[in-house]
C-alpha positions in Angstrom: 51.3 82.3 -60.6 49.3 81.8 -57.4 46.0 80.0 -57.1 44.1 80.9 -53.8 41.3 79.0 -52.2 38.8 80.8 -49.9 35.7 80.0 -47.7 33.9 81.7 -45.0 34.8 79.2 -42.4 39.1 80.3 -42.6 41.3 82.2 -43.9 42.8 81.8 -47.6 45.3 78.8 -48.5 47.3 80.5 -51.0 49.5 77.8 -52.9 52.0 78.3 -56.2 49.6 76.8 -59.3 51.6 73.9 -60.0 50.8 72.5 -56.5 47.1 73.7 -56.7 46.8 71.6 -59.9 48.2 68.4 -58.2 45.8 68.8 -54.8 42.9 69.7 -57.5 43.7 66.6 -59.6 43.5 64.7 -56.0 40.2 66.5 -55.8 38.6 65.1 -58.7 38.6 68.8 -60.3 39.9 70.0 -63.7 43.4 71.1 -62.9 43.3 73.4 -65.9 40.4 75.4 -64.9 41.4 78.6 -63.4 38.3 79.1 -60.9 36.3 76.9 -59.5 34.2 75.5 -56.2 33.7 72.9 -53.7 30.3 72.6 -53.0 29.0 71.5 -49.6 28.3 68.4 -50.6 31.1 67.2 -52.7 33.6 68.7 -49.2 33.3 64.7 -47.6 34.2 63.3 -50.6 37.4 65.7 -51.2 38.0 65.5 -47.4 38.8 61.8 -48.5 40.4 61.7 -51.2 42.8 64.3 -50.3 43.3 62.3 -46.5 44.3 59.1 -48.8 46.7 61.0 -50.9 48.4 62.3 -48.0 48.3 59.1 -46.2 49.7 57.8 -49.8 52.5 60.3 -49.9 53.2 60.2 -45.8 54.0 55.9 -46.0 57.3 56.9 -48.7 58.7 58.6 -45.8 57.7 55.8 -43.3 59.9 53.2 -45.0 63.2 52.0 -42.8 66.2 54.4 -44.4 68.0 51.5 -46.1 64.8 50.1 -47.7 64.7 53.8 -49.5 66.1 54.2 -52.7 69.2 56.8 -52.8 67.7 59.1 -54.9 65.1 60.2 -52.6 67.8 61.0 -50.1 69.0 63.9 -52.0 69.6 66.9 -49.6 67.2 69.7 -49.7 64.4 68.2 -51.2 62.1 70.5 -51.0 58.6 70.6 -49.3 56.4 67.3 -49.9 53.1 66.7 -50.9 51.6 66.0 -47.6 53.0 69.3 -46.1 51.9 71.3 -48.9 48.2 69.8 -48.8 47.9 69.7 -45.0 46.6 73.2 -45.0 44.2 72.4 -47.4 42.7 69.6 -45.9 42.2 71.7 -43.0 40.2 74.7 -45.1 37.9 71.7 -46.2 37.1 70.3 -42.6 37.0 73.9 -41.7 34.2 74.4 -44.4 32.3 71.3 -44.1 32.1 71.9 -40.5 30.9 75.1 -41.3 28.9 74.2 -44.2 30.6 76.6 -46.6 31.9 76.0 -50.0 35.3 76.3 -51.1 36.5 78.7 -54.5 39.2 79.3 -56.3 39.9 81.3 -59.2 37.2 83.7 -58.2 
């Protein structure tokens, strides 16, 4: 299933639900609710949170290559956290500099 976020200030982030519900628990926001919002005034404080995680997730691929444990070499790993929530970080700059709220579900 596909959980898409929208505001006025850019276009939709459409993301697969079991990402949604990891940048929503970054969010502070139920991750089992299937709509929701982002008011104004909570968008600095989710612009944060969600910078830290991504900062969080971007310093495990930072470390030399023979300080990282094998298993995280694996080929084909897939698509990380950080590059899955950039665009989302960007719809919530987008907003707050807009001063637009964020939905989903909705």
């Amino acid at each position: 299933m596909l959980i898409i976020f929208k505001s006025a200030a850019s276009g939709d982030v459409i993301t697969f639900e079991k990402n949604a519900r990891q940048i929503l628990e970054v969010l502070g926001k139920d991750r089992d609710d299937g709509k929701g919002i982002v008011t104004v005034e909570q968008l600095p404080g989710a612009i944060a949170q969600l910078r830290q995680a991504i900062a969080d997730d971007l310093a495990t691929y930072m470390a030399p290559l023979d300080e990282v444990p094998q298993s995280t070499l694996a080929e084909g790993e897939g698509v990380s956290f950080h590059q899955r929530a950039t665009p989302m970080l960007e719809l919530l700059e987008r907003s707050l500099a807009e001063r637009v709220p964020v939905t989903w579900g909705v």
